[in-house]
C-alpha positions in Angstrom: -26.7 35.2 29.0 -24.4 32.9 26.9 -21.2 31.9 29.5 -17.7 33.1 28.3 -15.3 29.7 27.0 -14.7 27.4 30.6 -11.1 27.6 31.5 -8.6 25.0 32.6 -10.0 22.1 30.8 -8.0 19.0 31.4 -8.0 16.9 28.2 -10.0 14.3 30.0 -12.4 16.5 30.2 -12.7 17.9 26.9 -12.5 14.3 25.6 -15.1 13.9 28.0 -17.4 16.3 26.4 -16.3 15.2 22.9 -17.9 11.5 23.4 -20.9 13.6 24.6 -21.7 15.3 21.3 -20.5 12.3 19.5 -23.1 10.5 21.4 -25.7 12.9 20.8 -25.4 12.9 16.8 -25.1 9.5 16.7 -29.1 9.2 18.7 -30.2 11.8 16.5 -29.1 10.1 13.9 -30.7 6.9 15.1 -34.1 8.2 15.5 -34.2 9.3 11.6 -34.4 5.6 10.0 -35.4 7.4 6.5 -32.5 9.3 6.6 -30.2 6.5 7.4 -31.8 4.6 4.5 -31.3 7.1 1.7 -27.8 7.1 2.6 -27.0 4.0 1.6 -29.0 4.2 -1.5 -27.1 7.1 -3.0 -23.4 5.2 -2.6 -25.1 1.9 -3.8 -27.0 3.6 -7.1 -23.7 4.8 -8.0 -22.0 1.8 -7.7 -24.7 -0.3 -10.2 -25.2 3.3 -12.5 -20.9 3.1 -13.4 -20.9 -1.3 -12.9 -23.4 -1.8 -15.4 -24.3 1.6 -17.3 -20.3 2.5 -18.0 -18.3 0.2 -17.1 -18.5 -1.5 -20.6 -17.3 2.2 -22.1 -14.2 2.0 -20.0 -10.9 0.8 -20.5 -8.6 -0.1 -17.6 -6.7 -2.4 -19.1 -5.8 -5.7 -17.5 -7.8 -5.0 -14.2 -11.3 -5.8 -13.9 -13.7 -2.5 -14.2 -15.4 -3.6 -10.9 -11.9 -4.0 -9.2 -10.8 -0.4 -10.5 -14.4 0.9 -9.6 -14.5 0.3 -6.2 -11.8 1.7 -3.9 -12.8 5.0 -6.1 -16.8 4.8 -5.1 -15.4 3.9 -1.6 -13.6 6.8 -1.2 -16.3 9.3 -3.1 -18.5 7.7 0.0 -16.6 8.6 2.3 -16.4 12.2 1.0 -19.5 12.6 0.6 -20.4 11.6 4.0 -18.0 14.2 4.8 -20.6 16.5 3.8 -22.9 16.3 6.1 -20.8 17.4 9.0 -21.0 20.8 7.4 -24.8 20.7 7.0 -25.4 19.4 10.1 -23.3 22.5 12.3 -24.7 24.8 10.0 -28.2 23.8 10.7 -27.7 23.7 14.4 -26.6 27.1 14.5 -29.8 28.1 12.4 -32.0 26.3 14.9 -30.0 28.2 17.9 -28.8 24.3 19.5 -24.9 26.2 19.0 -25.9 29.2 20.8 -27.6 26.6 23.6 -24.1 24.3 23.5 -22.2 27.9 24.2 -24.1 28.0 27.4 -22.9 24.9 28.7 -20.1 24.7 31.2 -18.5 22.4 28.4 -15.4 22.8 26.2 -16.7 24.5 22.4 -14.1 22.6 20.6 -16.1 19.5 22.1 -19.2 20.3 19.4 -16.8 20.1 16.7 -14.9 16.9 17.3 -17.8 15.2 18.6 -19.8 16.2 15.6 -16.6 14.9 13.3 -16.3 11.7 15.5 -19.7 10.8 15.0 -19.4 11.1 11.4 -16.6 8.7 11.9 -18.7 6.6 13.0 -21.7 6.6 10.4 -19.2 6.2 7.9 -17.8 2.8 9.4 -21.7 1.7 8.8 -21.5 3.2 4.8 -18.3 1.3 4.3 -18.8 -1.9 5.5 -22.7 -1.9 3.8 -20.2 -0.4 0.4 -17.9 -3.3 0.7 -20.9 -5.8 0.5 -22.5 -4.2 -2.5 -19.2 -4.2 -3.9 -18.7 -7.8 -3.6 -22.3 -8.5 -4.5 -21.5 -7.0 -7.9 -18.1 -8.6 -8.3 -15.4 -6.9 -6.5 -12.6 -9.4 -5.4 -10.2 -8.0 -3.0 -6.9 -10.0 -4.1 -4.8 -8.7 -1.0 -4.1 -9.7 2.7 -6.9 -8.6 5.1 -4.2 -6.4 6.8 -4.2 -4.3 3.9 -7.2 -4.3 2.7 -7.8 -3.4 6.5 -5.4 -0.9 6.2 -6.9 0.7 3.0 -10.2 1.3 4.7 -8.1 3.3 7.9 -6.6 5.3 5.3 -10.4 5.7 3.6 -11.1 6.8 7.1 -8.8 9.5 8.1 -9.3 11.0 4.6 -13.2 11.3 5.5 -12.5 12.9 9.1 -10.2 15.2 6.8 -12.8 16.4 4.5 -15.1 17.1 7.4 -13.3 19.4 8.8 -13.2 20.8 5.8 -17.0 20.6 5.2 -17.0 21.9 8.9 -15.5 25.2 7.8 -17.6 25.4 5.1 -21.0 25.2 6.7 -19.7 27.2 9.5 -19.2 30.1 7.0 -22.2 30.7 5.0 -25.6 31.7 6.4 -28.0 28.8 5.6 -28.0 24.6 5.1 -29.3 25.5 2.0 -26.2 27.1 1.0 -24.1 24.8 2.9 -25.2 21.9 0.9 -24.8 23.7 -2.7 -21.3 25.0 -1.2 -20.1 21.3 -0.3 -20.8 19.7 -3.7 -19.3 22.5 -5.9 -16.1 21.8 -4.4 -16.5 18.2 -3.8 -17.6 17.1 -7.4 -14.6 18.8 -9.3 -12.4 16.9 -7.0 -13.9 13.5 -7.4 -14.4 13.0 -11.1 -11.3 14.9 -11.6 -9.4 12.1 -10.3 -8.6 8.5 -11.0 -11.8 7.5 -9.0 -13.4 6.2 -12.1 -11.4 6.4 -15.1 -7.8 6.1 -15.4 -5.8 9.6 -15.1 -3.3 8.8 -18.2 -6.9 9.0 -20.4 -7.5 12.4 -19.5 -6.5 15.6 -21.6 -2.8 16.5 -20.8 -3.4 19.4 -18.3 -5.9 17.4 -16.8 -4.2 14.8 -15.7 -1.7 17.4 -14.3 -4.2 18.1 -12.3 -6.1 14.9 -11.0 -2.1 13.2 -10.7 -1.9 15.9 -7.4 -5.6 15.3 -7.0 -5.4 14.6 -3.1 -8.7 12.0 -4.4 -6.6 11.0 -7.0 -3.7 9.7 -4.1 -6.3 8.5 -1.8 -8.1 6.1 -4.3 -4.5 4.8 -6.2 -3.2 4.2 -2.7 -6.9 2.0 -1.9 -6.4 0.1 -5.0 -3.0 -0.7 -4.0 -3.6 -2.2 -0.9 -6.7 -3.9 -1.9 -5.8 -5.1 -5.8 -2.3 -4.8 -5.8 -2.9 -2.3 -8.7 0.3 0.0 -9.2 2.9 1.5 -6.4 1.7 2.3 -2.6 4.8 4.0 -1.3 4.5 7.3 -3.4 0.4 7.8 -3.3 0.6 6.6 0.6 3.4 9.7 1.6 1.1 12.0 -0.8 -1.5 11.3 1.0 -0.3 11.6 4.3 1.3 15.0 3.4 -2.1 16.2 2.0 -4.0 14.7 5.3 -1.7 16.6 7.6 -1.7 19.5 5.8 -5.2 19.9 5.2 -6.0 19.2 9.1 -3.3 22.0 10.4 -5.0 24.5 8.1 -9.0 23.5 8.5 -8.9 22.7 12.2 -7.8 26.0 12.9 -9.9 27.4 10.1 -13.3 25.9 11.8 -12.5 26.3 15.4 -12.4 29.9 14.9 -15.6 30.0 12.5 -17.4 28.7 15.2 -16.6 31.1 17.4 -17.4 33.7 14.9 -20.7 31.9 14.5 
């Protein structure tokens, strides 16, 4: 019989159980080496396909393509990797690991933020091997390391953001299958509609209405600002803190109670 929630958890103790699950991921993780390969390929294929294939077709003006490319491929890596929280819960709950957690004496929000910490966590790895490539092919970060420090925390919270939204999202629909197709039709809209790769101002008027609110759009002109001193920080910084706090008020709630429903 599966137990009913445990009650009275101190926060120590769902913390506690948090860093188990994050710890579990993380060796599961571990033991796939293929898998851990072909994620870096995909964020460093796309970094040589728009360097060398369309970067010449591009105009951004007085900045280097390679210096505009980059904070925008960093942050489309980081939601990306966002994706795979989604797939992951959704494929523990076909395989019946969720219905063996929910007979644990352990906290259920513990699956979820452990799962979202450890993705943390693999993303750190994807960002520091996206920096190298990045530099390999050119990229020259002009400001302090503070803020180019600063730029990849910001990178960071946006990607523990998304996952909670990918969270909700896998939780929801029956199959990984579907969880993965699911993911990317709202992900891909969101990152090429957005000043990620080309500026916003070259788009079709009622485009650019929508990438300039484009929480992607924010993330990546706030990235560049703090790494290449490329335009204002102050205005895409508070939009994307308004969009980080929103989005975690509604999603947290919003997979919390999918996985009970699950």
């Amino acid at each position: 019989m599966i137990s009913s929630e445990p009650t009275r958890l101190t926060f120590a103790e769902v913390l506690a159980d948090s860093r188990v699950m994050a710890g579990r991921q993380l060796r599961k993780t571990l033991r796939k080496p293929v898998y851990v390969i072909f994620a870096f390929v995909q964020p460093v294929m796309f970094v040589l396909l728009f360097r060398y294939v369309f970067g010449g077709a591009i105009d951004t003006g007085d900045v280097d393509y390679v210096d505009f490319l980059m904070p925008g491929i960093i942050v489309q890596t980081a939601v990306f990797g966002a994706l795979m929280t989604g797939i992951g819960l959704n494929t523990d709950r076909a395989t019946g690991v969720v219905d063996r957690f929910r007979s644990l004496p352990i906290s259920r929000s513990a699956v979820l933020f452990g799962r979202t910490a450890a993705d943390i966590v693999q993303n750190v790895m994807t960002l520091i091997v996206m920096l190298l490539v990045g530099v390999a092919v050119g990229f020259r970060p002009s400001e302090p390391v503070w803020s180019i420090a600063l730029a990849l925390l910001i990178v960071l919270a946006f990607s523990y953001t998304f996952s909670w939204i990918s969270a909700f999202v896998g939780l929801s629909v029956k199959d990984p299958e579907t969880a993965q197709s699911a993911g990317f039709i709202w992900v891909f809209p969101l990152t090429f509609v957005s000043s990620a790769f080309v500026p916003a101002d070259s788009m079709p008027g009622w485009l650019e209405a929508f990438a300039n609110v484009n929480p992607i759009t924010l993330v990546v002109d706030t990235v560049r600002a703090l790494m290449i001193g490329q335009g204002d920080v102050a205005g895409p910084l508070l939009g994307t803190l308004a969009w980080l706090v929103g989005l975690l008020a509604v999603f947290v709630p919003l997979s919390m109670r999918a996985f009970r429903r699950a």
